[in-house]
C-alpha positions in Angstrom: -139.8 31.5 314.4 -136.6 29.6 312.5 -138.5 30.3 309.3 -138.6 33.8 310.0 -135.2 33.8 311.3 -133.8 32.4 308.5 -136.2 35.2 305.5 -134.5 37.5 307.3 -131.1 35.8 307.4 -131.2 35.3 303.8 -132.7 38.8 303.2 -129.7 40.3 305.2 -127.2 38.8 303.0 -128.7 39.0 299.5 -129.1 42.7 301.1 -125.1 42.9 301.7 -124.4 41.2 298.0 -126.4 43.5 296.1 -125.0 46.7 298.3 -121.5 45.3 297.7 -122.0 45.6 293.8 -121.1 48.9 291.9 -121.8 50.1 288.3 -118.0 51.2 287.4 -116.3 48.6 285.5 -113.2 49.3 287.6 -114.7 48.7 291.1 -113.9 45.9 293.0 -117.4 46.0 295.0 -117.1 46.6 299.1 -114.0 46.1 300.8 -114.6 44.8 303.9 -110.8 46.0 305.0 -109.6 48.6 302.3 -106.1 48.8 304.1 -105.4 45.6 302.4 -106.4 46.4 298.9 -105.1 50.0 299.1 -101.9 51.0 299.9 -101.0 54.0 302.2 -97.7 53.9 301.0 -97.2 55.3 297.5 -96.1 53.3 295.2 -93.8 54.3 292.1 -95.4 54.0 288.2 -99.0 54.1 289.9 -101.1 57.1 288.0 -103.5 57.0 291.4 -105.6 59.5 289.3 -106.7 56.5 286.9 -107.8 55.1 290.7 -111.6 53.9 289.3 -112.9 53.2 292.1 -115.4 55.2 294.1 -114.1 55.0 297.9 -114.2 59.3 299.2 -112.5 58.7 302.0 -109.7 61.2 303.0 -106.9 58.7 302.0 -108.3 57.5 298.8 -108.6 61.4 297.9 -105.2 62.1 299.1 -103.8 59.3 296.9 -105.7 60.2 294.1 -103.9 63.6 293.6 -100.3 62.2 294.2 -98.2 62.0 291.7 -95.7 59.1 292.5 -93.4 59.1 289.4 -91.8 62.9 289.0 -89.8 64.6 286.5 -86.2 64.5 287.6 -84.7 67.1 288.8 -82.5 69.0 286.2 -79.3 67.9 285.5 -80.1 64.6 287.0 -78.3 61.4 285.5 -79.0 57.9 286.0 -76.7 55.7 288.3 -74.0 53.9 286.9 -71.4 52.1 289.0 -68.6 52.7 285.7 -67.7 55.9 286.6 -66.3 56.6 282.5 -70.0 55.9 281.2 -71.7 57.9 284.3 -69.0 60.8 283.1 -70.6 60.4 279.8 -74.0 61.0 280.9 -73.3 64.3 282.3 -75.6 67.3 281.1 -74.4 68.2 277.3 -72.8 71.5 277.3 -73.7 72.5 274.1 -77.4 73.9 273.2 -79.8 73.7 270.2 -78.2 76.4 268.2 -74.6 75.2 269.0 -74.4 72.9 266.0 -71.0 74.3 264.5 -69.5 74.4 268.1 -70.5 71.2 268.4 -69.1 69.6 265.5 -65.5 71.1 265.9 -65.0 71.1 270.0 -67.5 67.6 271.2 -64.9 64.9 270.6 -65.9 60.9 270.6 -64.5 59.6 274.0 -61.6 57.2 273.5 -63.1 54.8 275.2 -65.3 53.6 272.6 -62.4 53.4 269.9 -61.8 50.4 271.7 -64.1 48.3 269.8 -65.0 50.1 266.9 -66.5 47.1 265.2 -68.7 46.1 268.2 -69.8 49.6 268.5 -70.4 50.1 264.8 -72.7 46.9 264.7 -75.0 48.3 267.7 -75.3 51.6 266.3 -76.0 49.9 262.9 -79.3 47.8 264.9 -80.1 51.2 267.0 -80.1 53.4 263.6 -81.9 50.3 261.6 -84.6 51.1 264.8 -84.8 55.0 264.9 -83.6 56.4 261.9 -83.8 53.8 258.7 -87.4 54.9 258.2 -86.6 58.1 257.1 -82.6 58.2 256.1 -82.8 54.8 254.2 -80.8 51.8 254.9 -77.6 53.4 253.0 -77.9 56.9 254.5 -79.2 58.1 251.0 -82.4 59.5 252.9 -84.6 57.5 250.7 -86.6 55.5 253.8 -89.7 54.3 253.6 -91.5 57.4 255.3 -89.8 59.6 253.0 -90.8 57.3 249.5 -94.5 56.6 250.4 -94.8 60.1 252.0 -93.5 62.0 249.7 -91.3 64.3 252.2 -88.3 66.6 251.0 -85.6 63.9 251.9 -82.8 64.4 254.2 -79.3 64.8 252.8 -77.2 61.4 251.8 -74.7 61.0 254.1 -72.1 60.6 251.8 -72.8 63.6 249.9 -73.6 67.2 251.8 -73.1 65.5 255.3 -70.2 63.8 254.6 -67.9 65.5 256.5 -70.3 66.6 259.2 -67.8 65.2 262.8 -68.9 62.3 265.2 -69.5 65.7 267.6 -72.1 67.1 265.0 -74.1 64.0 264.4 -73.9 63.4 268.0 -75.6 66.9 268.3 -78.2 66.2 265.8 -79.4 63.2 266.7 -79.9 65.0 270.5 -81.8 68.0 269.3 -82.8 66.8 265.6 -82.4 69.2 262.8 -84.8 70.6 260.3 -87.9 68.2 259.8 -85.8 65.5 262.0 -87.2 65.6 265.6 -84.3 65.0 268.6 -83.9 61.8 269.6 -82.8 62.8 273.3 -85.5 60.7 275.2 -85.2 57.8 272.9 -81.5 57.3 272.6 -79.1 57.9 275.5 -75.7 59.6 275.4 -73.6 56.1 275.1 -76.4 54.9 272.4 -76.1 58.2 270.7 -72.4 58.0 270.3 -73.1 54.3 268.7 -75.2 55.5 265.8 -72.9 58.5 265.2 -70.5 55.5 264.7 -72.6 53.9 262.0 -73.7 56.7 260.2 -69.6 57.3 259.8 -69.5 54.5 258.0 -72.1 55.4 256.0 -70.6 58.7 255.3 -67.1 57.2 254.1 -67.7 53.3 253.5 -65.8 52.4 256.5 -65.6 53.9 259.9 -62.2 55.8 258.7 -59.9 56.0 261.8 -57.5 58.0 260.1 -59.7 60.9 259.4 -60.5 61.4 262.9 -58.8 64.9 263.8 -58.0 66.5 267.1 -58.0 65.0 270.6 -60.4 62.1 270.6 -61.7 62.1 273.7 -65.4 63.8 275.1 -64.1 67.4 275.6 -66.5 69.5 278.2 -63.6 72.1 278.6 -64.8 73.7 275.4 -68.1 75.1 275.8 -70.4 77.4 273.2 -69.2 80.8 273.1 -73.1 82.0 273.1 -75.7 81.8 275.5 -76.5 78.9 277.8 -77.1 75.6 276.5 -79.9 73.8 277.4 -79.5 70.1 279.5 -80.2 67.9 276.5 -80.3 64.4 278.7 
């Protein structure tokens, strides 16, 4: 009787092992208490479609179609206790085909005249990042994906775009221009400013205070004269 008793004791739980075992790579085997491996709560950056296990129960389902990081709303902008730099992230009031607008009415704000040199040397390591590859290290668009690629190169700075405004660039490097993709999602507004900085210097061997015209400050009084423009981040 014990010997029996303990076959079918052992039975039982190589039974339980080998029921507990799953073919998906991603499976954890049986949960004995799935409440503690699986939140009900949803939490943020989890894609609960990538889920790999193979649970059907209704919440398992249910957090397999959620979607727990969303799109922000329109117009949204991130929090930022300095009220000046959250009043720089405000939606950009100028759209994709606003270029010229842009360049004569979207004015630098003053705020970051106050350390031009600091500025100048992050937007020089921010453009060394994002834009050296195809503009070159000088601004003579001779990068490395232009040379080896064999791509029409951009304009030098200091040659056709040389007197393009802080404004302009600031609008080209949010909605690109020509081959040159935007840079929206990669650069915010206050690093945006800081490579339209550098590339000044590029444009006229120093950052050239003195040929700064009009009210230097980030003007959202003047707005394009056609058409709505499009939130640009």
């Amino acid at each position: 009787m014990k010997l029996t008793l303990k076959y079918i004791t052992a039975m039982l739980i190589g039974a339980m092992t080998l029921s507990s075992c799953s073919k998906h790579p991603d499976s954890p085997g049986y949960e004995y208490m799935p409440d503690m491996y699986r939140s009900q709560a949803i939490e943020a950056y989890v894609d609960y479609g990538m889920v790999g296990d193979e649970e059907r129960d209704e919440t398992s389902n249910r957090l397999k179609n959620t979607q727990s990081a969303r799109t922000p709303a329109d117009g949204s902008i991130p929090f930022n206790s300095n009220r000046a730099q959250a009043e720089m992230m405000m939606p950009f009031n100028y759209g994709k085909a606003d270029l010229d607008s842009a360049s004569a009415n979207f004015k630098i704000p003053s705020s970051f005249l106050e350390d031009i040199d600091g500025n100048v040397k992050e937007g020089k390591r921010l453009y060394e990042i994002m834009c050296m590859h195809c503009h070159g290290k000088t601004g003579q668009g001779d990068g490395g994906v232009v040379v080896v690629g064999e791509y029409n190169p951009p304009s030098p700075y200091n040659g056709a775009y040389k007197e393009r405004s802080l404004g302009g660039i600031f609008h080209v490097i949010t909605y690109g221009k020509g081959a040159m993709g935007p840079h929206a999602s990669q650069l915010n507004k206050l690093e945006r400013w800081k490579v339209a900085m550098y590339v000044r210097t590029l444009q006229h061997g120093d950052f050239n205070l003195g040929g700064l015209t009009g009210k230097v400050e980030a003007d959202s009084t003047v707005l394009p004269s056609e058409g709505a423009a499009a939130d640009a981040g």
